[in-house]
N, C-alpha and C positions, 0 to 999 in steps of 0.2 A: 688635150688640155695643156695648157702654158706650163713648162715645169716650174715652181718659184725655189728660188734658194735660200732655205730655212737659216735662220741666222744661230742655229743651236746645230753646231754641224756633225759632229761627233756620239748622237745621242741614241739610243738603242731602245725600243717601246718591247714591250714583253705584255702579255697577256692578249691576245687579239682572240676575236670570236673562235670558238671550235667548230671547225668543221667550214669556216668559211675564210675565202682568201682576201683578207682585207685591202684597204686602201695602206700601201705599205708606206712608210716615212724614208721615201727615196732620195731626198734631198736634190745635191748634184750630182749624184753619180748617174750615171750615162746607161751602159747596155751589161746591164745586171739582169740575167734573166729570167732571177726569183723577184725583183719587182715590179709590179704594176702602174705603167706610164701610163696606162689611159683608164686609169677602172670605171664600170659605170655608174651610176648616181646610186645604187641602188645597195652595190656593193661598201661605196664612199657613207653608206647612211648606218651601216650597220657597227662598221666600223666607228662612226663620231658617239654614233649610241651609248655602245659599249665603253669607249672610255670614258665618257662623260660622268657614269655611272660611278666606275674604278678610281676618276678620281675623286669623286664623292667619297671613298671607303679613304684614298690617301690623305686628302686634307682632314676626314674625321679623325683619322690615326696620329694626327697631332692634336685637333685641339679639345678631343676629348679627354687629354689630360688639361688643359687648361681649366674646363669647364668639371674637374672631378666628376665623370663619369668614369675613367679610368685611372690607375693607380700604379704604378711600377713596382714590381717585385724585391726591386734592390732600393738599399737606401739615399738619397742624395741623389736622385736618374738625370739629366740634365731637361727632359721635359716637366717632370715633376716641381721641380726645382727654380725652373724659370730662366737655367744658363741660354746663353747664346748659343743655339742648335743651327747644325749646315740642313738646310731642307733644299738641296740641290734637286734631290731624287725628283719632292713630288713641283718642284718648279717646272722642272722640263716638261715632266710630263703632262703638266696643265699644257703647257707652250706649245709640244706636239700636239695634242686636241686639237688647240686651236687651231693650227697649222691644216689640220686634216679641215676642221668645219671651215675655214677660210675657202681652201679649196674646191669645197663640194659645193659654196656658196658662188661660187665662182663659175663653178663648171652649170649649175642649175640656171646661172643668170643667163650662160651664155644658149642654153638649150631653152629660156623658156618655163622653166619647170617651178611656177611659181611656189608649189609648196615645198619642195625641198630648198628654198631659198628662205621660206619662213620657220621651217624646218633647225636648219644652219643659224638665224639669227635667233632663235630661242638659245639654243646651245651654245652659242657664244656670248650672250649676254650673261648666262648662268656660269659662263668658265669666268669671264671677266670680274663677277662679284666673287668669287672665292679666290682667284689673285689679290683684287685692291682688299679683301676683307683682312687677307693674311698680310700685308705687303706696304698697301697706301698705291703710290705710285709706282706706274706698272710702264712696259713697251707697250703699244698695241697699235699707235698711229700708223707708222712706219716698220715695223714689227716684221711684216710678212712678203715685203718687197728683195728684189735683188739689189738694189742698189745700196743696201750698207747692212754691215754685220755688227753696228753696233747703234742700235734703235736709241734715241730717246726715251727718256721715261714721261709718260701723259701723268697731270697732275689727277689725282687720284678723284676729286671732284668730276673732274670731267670725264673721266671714264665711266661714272655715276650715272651721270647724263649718257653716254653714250648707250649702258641696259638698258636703259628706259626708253630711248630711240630705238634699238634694234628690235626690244618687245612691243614696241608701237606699229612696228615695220612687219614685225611677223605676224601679228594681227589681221594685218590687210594680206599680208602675199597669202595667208592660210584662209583664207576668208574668201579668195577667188573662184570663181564657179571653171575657171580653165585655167589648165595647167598641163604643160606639153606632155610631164610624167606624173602622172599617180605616187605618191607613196608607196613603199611594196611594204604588205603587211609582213611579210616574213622576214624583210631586212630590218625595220621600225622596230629597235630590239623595247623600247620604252613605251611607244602608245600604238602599236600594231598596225598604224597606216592611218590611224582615225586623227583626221586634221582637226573636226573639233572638239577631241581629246587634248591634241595641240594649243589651241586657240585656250581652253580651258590653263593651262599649264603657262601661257603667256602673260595672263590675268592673273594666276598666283604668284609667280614670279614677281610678276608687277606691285603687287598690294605687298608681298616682303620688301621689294625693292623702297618701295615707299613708308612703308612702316619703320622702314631703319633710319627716319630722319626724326621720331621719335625725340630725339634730345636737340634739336635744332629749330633755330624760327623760323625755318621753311618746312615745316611738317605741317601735311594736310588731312585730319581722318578722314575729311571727307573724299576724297580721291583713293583713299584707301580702300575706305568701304566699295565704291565705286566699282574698282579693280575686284574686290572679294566677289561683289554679284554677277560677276562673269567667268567667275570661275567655277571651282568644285562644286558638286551637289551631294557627294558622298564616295568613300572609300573606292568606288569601282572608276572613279578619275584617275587616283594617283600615279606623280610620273614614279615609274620604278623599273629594274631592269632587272631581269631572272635569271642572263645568258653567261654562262659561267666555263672557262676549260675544265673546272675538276669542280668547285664548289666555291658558296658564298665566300667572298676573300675574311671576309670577319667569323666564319666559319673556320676556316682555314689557321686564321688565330687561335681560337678555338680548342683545333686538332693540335696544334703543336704543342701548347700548353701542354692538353693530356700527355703528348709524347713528352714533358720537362724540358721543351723549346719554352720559355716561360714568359708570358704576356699573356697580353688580356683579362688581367685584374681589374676587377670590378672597385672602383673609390668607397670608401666609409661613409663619404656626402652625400653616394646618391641610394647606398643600401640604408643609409639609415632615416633618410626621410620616407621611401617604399618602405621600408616597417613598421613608419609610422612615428619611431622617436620624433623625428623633429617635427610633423604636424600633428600630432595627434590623432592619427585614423590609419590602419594597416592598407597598404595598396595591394589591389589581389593581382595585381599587375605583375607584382615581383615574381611571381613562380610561374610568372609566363616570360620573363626577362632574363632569368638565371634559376642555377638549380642550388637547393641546400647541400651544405658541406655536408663532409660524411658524419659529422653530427649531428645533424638533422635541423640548424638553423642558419643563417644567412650573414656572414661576417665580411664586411670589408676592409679593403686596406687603405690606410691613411695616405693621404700623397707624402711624396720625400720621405717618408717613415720605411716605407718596404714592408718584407714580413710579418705580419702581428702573430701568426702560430706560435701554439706550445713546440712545434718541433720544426723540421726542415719546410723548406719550402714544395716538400714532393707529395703530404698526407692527404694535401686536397683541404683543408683549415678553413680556407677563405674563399670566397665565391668569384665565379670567374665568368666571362662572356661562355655562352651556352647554343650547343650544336642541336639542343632541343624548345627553342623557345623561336616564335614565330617570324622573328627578327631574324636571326641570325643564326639559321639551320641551314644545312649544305645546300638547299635547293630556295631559299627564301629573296626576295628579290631587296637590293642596293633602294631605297626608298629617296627618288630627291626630294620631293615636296609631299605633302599628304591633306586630303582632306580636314585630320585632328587642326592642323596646324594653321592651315587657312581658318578654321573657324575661331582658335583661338587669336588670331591677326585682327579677326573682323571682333572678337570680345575687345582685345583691349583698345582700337580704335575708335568703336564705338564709345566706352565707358572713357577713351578722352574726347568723346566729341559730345558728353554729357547723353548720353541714349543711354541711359542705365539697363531698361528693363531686353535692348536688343544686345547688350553687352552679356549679360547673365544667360540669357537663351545661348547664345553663343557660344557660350563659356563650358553649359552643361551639354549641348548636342558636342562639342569636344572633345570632353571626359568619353563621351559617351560613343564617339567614332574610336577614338581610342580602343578603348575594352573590347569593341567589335574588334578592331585593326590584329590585337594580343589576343583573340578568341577565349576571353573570358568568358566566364556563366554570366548568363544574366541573373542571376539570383544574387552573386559575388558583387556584379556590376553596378545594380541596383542597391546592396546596401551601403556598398559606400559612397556611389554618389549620392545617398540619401541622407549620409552621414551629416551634421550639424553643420561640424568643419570645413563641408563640402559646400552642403548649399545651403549655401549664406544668406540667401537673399539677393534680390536685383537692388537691392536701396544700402546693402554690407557688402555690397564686391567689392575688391581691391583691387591695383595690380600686382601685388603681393600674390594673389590667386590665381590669378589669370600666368603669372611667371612660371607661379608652384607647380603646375599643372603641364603648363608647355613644356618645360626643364623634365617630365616624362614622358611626354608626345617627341620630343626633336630627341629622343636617346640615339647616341653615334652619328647624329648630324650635324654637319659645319656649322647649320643656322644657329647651334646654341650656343656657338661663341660670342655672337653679334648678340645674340638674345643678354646675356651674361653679361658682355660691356652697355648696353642700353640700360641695364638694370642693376649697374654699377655693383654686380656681383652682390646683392642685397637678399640671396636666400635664406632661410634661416638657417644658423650655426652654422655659414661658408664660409673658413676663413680661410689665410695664404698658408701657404705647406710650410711645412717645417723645416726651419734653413734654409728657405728661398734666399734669392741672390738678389730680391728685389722688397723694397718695406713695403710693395704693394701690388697688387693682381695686376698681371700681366695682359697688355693694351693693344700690342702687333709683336709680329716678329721681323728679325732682322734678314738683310736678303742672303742668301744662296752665297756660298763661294764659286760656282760656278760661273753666275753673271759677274759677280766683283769680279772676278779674277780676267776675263776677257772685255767689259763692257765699259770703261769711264765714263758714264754718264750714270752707273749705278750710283745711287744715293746713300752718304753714309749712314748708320743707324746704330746707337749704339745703346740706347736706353730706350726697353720695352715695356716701360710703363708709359711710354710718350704715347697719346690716344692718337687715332685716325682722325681725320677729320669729321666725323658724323658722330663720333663718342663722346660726346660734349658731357 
């Protein structure tokens, strides 16, 4: 395979699968004899997998404090807060992904191997939406070529377009009855080798991809929907990834807390609508999401506030991400997309494409994949989805509801950023932290000093309330 010259040259990836020798981020270096110039497609898949996943965990590790699921320990934190953060880290690391799924997509084209080319353009369409999601305009045209180390940026529109081609693309290459290579289900760290597991996962992508036009005059429910009926059919679709060097990275948060490495505080936003203050009905979600303090009830922390304990920050006071709940146990898998969330995609599509009573259906097999998803009782499950609050009726659904519900189905995913700016942050009692540096909810973030620092075509940014262009 061609070597290509990554335009991020100096950059170093950490976490690669255990026990197996990845496609390594060789760049130009030449006769290095720890890395792999020619790996085969199989070993390049397990590798794109995995990180695909890992950076699912990094980009959630920022903007779940946007979306108050998470909370900083200290007062004034600069994510809490809304300053201008260097997010160099997880820049690169989306860029190496890409780098590696460009590769594999390359190498697949040149062997034949239809479905690991439908394979690559899933995964790269999914890297490219949580770049422009964070970002706007991104490299990716010229991006992965030798001939310049300093890409343009595609306007963020059009790279838009380009998800929805590449998951158009992978549709068909996953859809082929011949294919020079099989999937290996043992490398396939996300759908085990199963293309129309794949093809499934193209279709969800597809219907989020499309559902985030939402606040624009080119939003179609019905292409939405469209997309939803080829995908999921229940929880045993979901793309997720279990493959871990030591354990779940959100787990890992987790551990460190306990040790007084201190993160992974749980926000006051999202414990206190799971209690129920702000809707009205206890979620029995919560004691599968996090564990009660050693008081024995569920306390969050305010964003920008920090601390709320009567004492240090070491008693354990306040609730935090949990090594025991299904989510986010040492051994629980990175979730990209999920059945809950498709169904809630196809609620609120429908209930805007006036289909009230497939909106409401929708809305409650959601809740109700969910509670499966958190291995709830169904006794627990049943009475609150039976709750008044709950089900409202197909002729009282909102998307107030349809929000309420997802904002606990997408917990620690990128998607609830987008969900949150489409929904102009309109949950109940959500408002901006305290001392923010901004009079209002923060819209994107500003680029990397990494790119600024080498790239002149980087784009300035200087004010993060300024929306993407799909945030209408």
């Amino acid at each position: 395979m061609k070597k290509i010259m990554r335009y991020m040259l100096a950059l170093v990836f950490v976490g690669t699968v255990a026990g197996l020798q990845g496609c390594e981020d060789y760049f130009d270096l030449e006769d290095n004899p720890n890395l792999v110039n020619d790996p085969p497609l199989s070993t390049m898949l397990s590798t794109a997998t995995q990180k695909t996943a890992l950076n699912n965990y990094r980009v959630a590790s920022i903007t779940s404090y946007f979306v108050q699921y998470l909370a900083s320990s200290t007062q004034g934190s600069s994510t809490d807060s809304y300053e201008v953060t260097d997010y160099s880290g997880t820049w690169n690391a989306l860029y190496l992904a890409m780098a590696d799924i460009y590769d594999m997509r390359q190498k697949a084209l040149e062997e034949g191997a239809s479905h690991y080319v439908g394979v690559a353009d899933v995964l790269m369409a999914y890297h490219l939406s949580l770049v422009t999601d964070l970002w706007g305009d991104a490299p990716y045209s010229n991006a992965f070529i030798s001939t310049t180390l300093t890409p343009t940026f595609d306007p963020a529109g059009d790279l838009y377009q380009e998800t929805l081609r590449l998951l158009d693309e992978a549709i068909v290459e996953l859809g082929k009855a011949e294919s020079s290579v099989l999937l290996d289900a043992n490398n396939d760290l996300i759908h085990g080798g199963s293309t129309e597991n794949w093809i499934k996962t193209a279709y969800a992508l597809k219907a989020r991809q499309l559902n985030k036009l939402s606040g624009t005059s080119s939003y179609d429910p019905q292409a939405v929907l469209a997309a939803v009926e080829n995908s999921y059919t229940s929880n045993a679709d979901n793309a997720e990834m279990g493959v871990f060097e030591e354990r779940n990275p959100w787990a890992e948060v987790a551990l460190e807390n306990e040790n007084l490495i201190l993160g992974g505080w749980l926000s006051e936003q999202l414990i206190e609508q799971l209690k129920g203050t702000t809707t009205g009905v206890e979620d029995p979600r919560l004691p599968k999401i996090t564990d009660p303090t050693i008081n024995g009830d569920y306390v969050g922390t305010p964003n920008s506030v920090g601390n709320v304990g009567s004492a240090s920050n070491t008693i354990r006071d306040e609730t935090y991400i949990s090594r025991n709940s299904p989510l986010t146990s040492d051994t629980s898998p990175i979730i990209l997309v999920s059945y809950p969330e498709v169904k809630m995609i196809e609620a609120e599509a429908a209930l805007r494409a006036g289909q009230t009573e497939r909106a409401y259906e929708a809305y409650l097999q959601g809740i109700q994949a969910s509670m499966d998803m958190l291995e709830v009782a169904s006794a627990d499950a049943n009475a609150y989805i039976s709750d008044p609050a709950v089900s409202v009726g197909a002729s009282n659904l909102t998307l107030a509801d349809i929000f309420r519900e997802k904002y606990v189905i997408t917990y620690l995913n990128p998607e609830a950023w987008n969900d949150a700016r489409r929904f102009d942050y309109q949950y109940e009692d959500f408002t901006v932290p305290v001392n923010a540096v901004l009079p209002t909810f923060i819209r994107r973030v500003a680029y990397p000093s990494d790119e600024t620092a080498k790239n002149p075509n980087t784009p300035d940014v200087t004010d993060l309330a300024d929306p993407l262009w799909w945030d209408a």
